[in-house]
Every structure is written in structure tokens, then in C-alpha cells.
N, C-alpha and C positions, 0 to 999 in steps of 0.2 A: 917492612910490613905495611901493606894499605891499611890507611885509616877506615874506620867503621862505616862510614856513610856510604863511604864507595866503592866497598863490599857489598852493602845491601842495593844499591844501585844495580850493579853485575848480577846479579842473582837475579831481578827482578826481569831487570832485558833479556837476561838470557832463556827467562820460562817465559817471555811474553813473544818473543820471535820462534820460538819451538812450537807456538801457540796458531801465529798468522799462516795463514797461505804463501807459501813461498814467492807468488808473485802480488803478494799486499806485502809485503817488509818492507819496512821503512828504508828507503833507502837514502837519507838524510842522514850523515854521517856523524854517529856521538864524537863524546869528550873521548879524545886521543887515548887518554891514559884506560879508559873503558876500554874500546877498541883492541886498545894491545893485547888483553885477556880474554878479549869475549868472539868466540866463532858461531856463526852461523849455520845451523842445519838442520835440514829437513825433516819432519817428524816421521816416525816408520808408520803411525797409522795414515797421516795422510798418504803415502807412499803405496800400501794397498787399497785406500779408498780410491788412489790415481787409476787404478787397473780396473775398477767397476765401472768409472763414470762411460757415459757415452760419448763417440767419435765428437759427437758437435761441440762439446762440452771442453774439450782439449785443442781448440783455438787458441790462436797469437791472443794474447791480448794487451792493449797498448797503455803505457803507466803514463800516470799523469803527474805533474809536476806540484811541491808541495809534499809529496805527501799522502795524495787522495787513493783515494781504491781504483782500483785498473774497472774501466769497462773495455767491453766490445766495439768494434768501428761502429754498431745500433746503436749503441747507447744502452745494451741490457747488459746489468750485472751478472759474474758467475762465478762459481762455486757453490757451499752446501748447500746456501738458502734460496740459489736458484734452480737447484737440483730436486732440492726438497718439494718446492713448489710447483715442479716438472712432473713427480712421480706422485704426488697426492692429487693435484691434476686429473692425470691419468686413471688414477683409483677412482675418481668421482664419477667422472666421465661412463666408467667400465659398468659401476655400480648402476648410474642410472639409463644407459641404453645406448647413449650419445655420443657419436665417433669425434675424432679432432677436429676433422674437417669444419663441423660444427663453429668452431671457435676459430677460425682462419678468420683474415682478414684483421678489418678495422673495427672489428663490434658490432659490425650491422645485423650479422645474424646472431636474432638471440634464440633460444626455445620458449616459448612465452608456458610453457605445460610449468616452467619454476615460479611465472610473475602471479600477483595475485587476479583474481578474475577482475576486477575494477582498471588494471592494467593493459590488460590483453586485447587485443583487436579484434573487434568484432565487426564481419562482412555485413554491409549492406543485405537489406531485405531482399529476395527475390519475388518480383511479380507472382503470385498466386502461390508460394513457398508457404504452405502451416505452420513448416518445424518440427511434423509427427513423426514420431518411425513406428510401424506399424510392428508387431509385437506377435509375439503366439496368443492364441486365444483363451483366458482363464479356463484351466479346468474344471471340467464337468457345464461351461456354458459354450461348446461347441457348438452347439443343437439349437442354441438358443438364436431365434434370428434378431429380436427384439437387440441384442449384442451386437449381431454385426451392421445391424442398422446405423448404430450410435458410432460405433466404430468409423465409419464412411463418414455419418455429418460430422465429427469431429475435428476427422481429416481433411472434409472437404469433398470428400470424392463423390458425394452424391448429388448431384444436380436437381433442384427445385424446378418442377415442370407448372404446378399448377398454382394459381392466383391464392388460392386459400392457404395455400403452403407458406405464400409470402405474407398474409395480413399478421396485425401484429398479436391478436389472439390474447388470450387471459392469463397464460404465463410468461415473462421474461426473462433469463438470464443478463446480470452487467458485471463486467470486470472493466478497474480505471488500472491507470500507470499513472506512476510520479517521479515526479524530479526535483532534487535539491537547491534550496537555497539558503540564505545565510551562509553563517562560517562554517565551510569545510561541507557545503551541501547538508547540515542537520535538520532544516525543516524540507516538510514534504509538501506539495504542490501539487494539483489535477496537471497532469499533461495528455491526455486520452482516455477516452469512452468510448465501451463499446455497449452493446445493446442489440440481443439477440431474442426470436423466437421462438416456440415450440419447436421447432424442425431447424433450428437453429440460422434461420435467414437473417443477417444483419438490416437490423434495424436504425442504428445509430453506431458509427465508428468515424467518430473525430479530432483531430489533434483541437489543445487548447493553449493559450499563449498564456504564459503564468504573467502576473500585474507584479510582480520581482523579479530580478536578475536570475538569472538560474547560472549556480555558481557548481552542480554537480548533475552531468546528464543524466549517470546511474544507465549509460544504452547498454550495459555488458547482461544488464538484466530488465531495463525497462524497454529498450530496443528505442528509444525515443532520440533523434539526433537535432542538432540546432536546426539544421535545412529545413526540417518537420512543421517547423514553425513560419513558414514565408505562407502557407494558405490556410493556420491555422484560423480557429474562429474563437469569439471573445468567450469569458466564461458563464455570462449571462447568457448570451445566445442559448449555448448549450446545457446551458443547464436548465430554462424554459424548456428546451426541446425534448428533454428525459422526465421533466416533472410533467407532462402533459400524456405522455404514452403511458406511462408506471403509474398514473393517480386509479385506483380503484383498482389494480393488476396482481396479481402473483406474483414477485419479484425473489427472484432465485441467486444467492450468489454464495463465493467461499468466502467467508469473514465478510460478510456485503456489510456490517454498518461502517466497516473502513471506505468502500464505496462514497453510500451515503453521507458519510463525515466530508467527504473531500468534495462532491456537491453541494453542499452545506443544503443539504434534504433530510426530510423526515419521511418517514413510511411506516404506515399502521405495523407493528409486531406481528397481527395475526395473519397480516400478508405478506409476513418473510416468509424465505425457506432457506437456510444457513446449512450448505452442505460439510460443514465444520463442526458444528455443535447437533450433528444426530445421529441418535442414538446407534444405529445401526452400520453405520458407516464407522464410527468411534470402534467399534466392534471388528470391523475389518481390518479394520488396522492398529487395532490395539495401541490405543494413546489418544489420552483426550481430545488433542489439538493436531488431530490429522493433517500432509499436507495436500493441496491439490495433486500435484505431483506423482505421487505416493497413491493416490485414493484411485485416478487415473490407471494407474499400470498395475492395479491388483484388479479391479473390478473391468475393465474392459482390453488391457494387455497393450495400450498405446503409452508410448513414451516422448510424454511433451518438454516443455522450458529447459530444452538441452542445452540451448543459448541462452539469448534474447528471449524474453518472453512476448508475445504474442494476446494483447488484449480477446481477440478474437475469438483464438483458440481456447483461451480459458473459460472463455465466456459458455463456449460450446462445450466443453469437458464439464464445466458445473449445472449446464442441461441435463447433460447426459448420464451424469451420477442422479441424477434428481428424480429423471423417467426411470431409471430401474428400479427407484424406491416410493415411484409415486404410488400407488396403491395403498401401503402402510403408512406413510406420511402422511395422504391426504385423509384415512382414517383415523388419527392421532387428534389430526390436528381440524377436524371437521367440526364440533364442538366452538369451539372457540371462534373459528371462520364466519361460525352462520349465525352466531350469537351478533357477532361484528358486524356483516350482513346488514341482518334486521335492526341493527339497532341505529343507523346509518342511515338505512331507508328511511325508517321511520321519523329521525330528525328531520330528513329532507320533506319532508309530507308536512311534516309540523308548520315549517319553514313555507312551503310553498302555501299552508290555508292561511298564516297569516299575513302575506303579502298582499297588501293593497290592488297589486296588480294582475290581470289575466289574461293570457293571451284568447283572440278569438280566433273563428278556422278562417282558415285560407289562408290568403298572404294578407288581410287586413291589419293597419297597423295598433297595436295596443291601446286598450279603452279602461279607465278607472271605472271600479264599479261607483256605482249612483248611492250617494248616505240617504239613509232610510230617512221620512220623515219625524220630525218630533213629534213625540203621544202626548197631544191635551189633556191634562189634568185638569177638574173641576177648582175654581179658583186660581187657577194660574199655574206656575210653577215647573218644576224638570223633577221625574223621577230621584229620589234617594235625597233630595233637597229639602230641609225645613219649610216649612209654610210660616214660620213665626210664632206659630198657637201653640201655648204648652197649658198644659195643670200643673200648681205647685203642689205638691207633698211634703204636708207638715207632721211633726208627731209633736204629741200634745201629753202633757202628764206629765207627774213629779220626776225627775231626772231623765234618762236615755233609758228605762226601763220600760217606758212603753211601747206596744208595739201596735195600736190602731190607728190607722191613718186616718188625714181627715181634711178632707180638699179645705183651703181656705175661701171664707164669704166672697164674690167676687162684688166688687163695687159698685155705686148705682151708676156712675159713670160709664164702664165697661157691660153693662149690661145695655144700656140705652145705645151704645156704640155696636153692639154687637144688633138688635132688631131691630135698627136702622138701615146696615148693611146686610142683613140675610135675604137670605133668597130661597126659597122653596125649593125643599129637597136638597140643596145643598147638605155637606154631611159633615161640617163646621158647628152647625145648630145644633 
């Protein structure tokens, strides 16, 4: 009788080779006395699982010395876990639309529709490309031409024929774009201005070169690429350039004090128009914090920032929302405007009577007005000044309870001092 140990030995080989793939068994030959007892065979479910697998699947395959697991002359492992990973594969693939072919080769084709958007490759601008897809017309403003006006400037498609169409006029539209710096791109940076008209004529579209590294482009939504930056201009440049067109203007934007933040600008409240925070547009789209986007393809049926965004275009799309609601917005907000107005003017009037300075007509150059003469006073002196001469006021009587005055004597000295020096009619005497 075998002793115990090498009994449970036998038992142990013999469920673990009933276990393997007939071509992974060990084939490094045990202890003799094992051997003599122990046979080798095939498991009957591998046996039917052999009759499902596929033709390819049922290759030579070449064992390796030691001990190790058989591969392929590639190099790819087979059986269930290569099997496994074949037909969940396949499930995946079927699930989301994607033939094999797909996945051929050496990895270079990937589907970028699984990568996140900050991944994905995004094509260069094209020459005169907005980005718009033009949309059905919101219902019930078929008719409306006011609509399909905006439609065209937003797009582009409407060509500015006359001069006034281009000046820069009392409202503006700005939308900027940023780009990241610090760690991992978390601060935000000016990288472009744009600056549009009532009719939406660009006024200002510039690239800006950030004064830090720019460690995240952000082009999958800012559309901003490093090239951008070889004719960019400094940030003073252009930010004199926008503070000089926007001083005293209508200044129209979505979230514009993010704008103005990134200008490091200030701009009177009463001469915003924040197509975000009103009321009526909140209302169309139901949510406080509307997005451009969204605001766009409900009130005029165009579908922008499909990509890249487009300084330009947004700039033009926050015109556009603006004119269909200028009538009640400028009635809202007319109050407040005119107060600002006047109150503005009126400083500057303050400001210009008490400036020394005046211009005269023509092209003559600037002349200080002439200081008035000093007014002679009798006995000498300047207006609001002491002359010296007082009366003293004494109160006289048993404690602080009296109350009649009573100039005191003046001296014989000061009396002879005084009609010495008088002078007829003088009002000294």
C-alpha cells in the first residue's frame, strides 16, 4: 500500500491534467512511482468545446521547452481566453456599428467617436468655413424676415455692400477664446477676440500670445492651434484696441463679464446686454443658464459649435439673439441707460467748466484763460482776509450770569494811534 502523501499527490495531478488543455500538459515527466498510476486524458467537455471552436483556432501549435504554454509561430496565445476575447470582440464591435476591418492592422485606425473630445482630431479651419448648418426655420417665424436676415449674417452668407453697414455704430457684439496654462491647462488665458457690429461686420478678430506657456490648446473647442500664434499680437496691443471701440458702446455678449475678465476690462452694467441672464430668452429655453448653442437653434434654427468653436460666429449668433429682443430689452432697460447717460454727461461738463484750459476755433493752438484782476479793498488787503481791527467783548457782572455786553475803554494810546492814521471816509473810523 502507498503511503499517504503519495496518494494525495496522484489525486492532485490527476484533477489538475484533466484540468489543462491537452496541448499545455506538462510534459516534464513526474516521479516514476506517480507515473506508474497516473494516465493522462482528455476532458469530454473540452472534447465538445473542440467541435465549436473555429477553423483558425485548431492550428499546430508549437510547445515550448520547460514547461511554458504553447503559442502560435505569431506569437498569439490560444484557447478559451483567446476565444473568449475573439467573440466579446465581436459582440462589441456588432453592438456599436464597427466592422473588423476596423481594427486590422497595427492600431493606426482607431474610431476617435469612443476617444474623449479633447482627443480627437480636429481638421484645420477652412477659408471662409462659419461652422453653421443651416436648420429648418422655427415655427411660426417662417414669415418672419427679420429671422431670416439674422440667419444669413450669422452664417455669413449675407455680403455688406454699404459703408455704414461697416462703421462700428452703438452696439457691439465680443466673444474671446482661451487656452490653458499651468498644470494640466487649469488656468485660462485670452487667446482671441473678436468684435462685431450691428450687422455683424467684424470689427476686431485677433489671435493673442499668452505671457505663459500654454500647456493645453483646448483647439477641440477653442479652435486655437500653436501656428496661430506666429502673427499673433501682444495683449496690450489689443486690448487698447477693444477698450477704445467699446468705451461709451452697447456691448452685447453670452456671459461677456467672462470676456471682460479675460481683458482685464471694465464696462459700465448699464451698457451690458448679457444674452444669458434675460429674462426672455431664460424663458425659451427654460433654465436659468442657457447655452449659446441651444439659444441659437431654438430661436433662429442654425446649428453652430459643432466643432471648434468659432470666435466670430458666436459673436454674431449673440447679435442675433439680441436684435430679436431688442425692442423689450431696450425698453427694460431704458431707465437705467439714460439715467447713466446723463449722469456722465453731466460730469464731463463739470469737468470740462473747471479746466483751466479752452480750446479756441480754428486750428489755433490752446490759450489759458487770463486771472482776473485783484479787487482793491479800502486799506489794503484780499477779500475774506482780516484787516487786524477787532472789538473785544467783555461780559461784566457777578459770575457768567450776565448777559450785557460792553466793548471795553479803548486806550489813550490807541485812540491817538488811530486819528493819526484815518483818513476821511474810510469805514475803519
Amino acid at each position: 500500500m502507498q503511503p499517504l502523501y503519495k496518494r494525495i499527490i496522484q489525486s492532485v495531478t490527476t484533477r489538475a491534467q484533466t484540468l489543462i488543455h491537452p496541448a499545455q500538459q506538462i510534459t516534464k515527466k513526474p516521479d516514476v512511482a506517480v507515473m506508474a498510476s497516473t494516465t493522462v486524458t482528455a476532458s469530454s467537455n473540452w472534447a465538445k468545446l473542440q467541435k465549436t471552436l473555429p477553423k483558425d483556432a485548431k492550428k499546430e501549435t508549437k510547445h515550448v521547452k520547460d514547461g511554458n504554454s504553447a503559442r502560435s509561430s505569431k506569437g498569439k496565445a490560444f484557447g478559451l481566453a483567446s476565444y473568449a476575447s475573439r467573440v466579446r470582440g465581436t459582440d462589441e464591435e456588432a453592438g456599436s456599428g464597427k466592422t473588423a476591418a476596423a481594427f486590422k492592422g497595427k492600431g493606426k485606425e482607431k474610431d476617435e467617436s469612443t476617444l474623449p473630445p479633447w482627443k480627437r482630431y480636429v481638421p484645420p479651419p477652412v477659408p471662409g468655413d462659419t461652422g453653421v448648418v443651416l436648420g429648418a426655420i422655427p415655427e411660426g417665424k417662417e414669415t418672419n424676415t427679420l429671422v431670416q436676415e439674422l440667419r444669413g449674417m450669422v452664417a455669413g452668407l449675407k455680403p455688406l455692400t454699404r459703408d455704414a453697414q461697416k462703421a462700428p455704430g452703438n452696439y457691439m457684439a465680443i466673444d474671446c477664446e482661451m487656452v490653458g496654462t499651468g498644470p494640466n491647462g487649469s488656468q485660462s488665458v485670452l487667446a482671441r477676440v473678436s468684435l462685431v457690429n450691428y450687422h455683424g461686420h467684424i470689427l476686431v478678430d485677433s489671435f493673442v500670445k499668452p505671457k505663459e506657456r500654454v500647456t493645453d490648446w483646448r483647439t477641440w473647442v477653442s479652435g486655437v492651434r500653436a501656428s496661430d500664434m506666429v502673427n499673433a499680437k501682444s495683449f496690450e496691443v489689443v486690448q487698447k484696441e477693444v477698450a477704445e471701440l467699446v468705451e461709451g458702446k452697447i456691448l452685447i455678449g453670452h456671459a461677456v463679464e467672462n470676456d471682460t475678465k479675460a481683458l482685464l476690462l471694465s464696462h459700465p452694467s448699464p451698457l451690458l446686454r448679457d444674452t444669458q441672464t434675460f429674462k426672455a430668452l431664460r424663458e425659451v429655453a427654460k433654465t436659468k443658464r442657457p447655452g449659446l448653442k441651444k439659444l441659437t437653434e431654438l430661436e433662429l434654427g442654425l446649428k453652430i459649435q459643432a466643432g471648434a468653436h468659432s470666435s466670430v460666429t458666436d459673436a454674431r449668433a449673440t447679435m442675433a439673439l439680441y436684435r430679436l429682443h431688442m425692442t423689450e430689452w431696450e425698453a427694460a432697460a431704458r431707465k437705467t441707460t439714460e439715467a447713466f447717460r446723463s449722469k456722465t454727461s453731466d460730469k464731463r461738463k463739470q469737468e470740462e467748466e473747471a479746466s483751466d484750459d479752452e480750446e479756441t476755433e480754428g486750428d489755433a493752438p490752446r490759450t489759458k484763460k487770463k486771472k482776473a484782476a485783484p479787487e482793491n479793498f479800502p486799506g489794503g488787503g484780499r477779500k475774506g482776509i482780516s484787516s487786524g481791527l477787532s472789538t473785544v467783548v467783555k461780559y461784566h457782572g457777578k459770575g457768567n450770569n450776565s448777559k450785557e455786553p460792553r466793548a471795553s475803554a479803548p486806550s489813550a494810546v490807541s485812540i491817538r494811534t488811530r486819528k493819526e492814521n484815518a483818513v476821511e471816509g474810510e469805514w475803519w473810523v
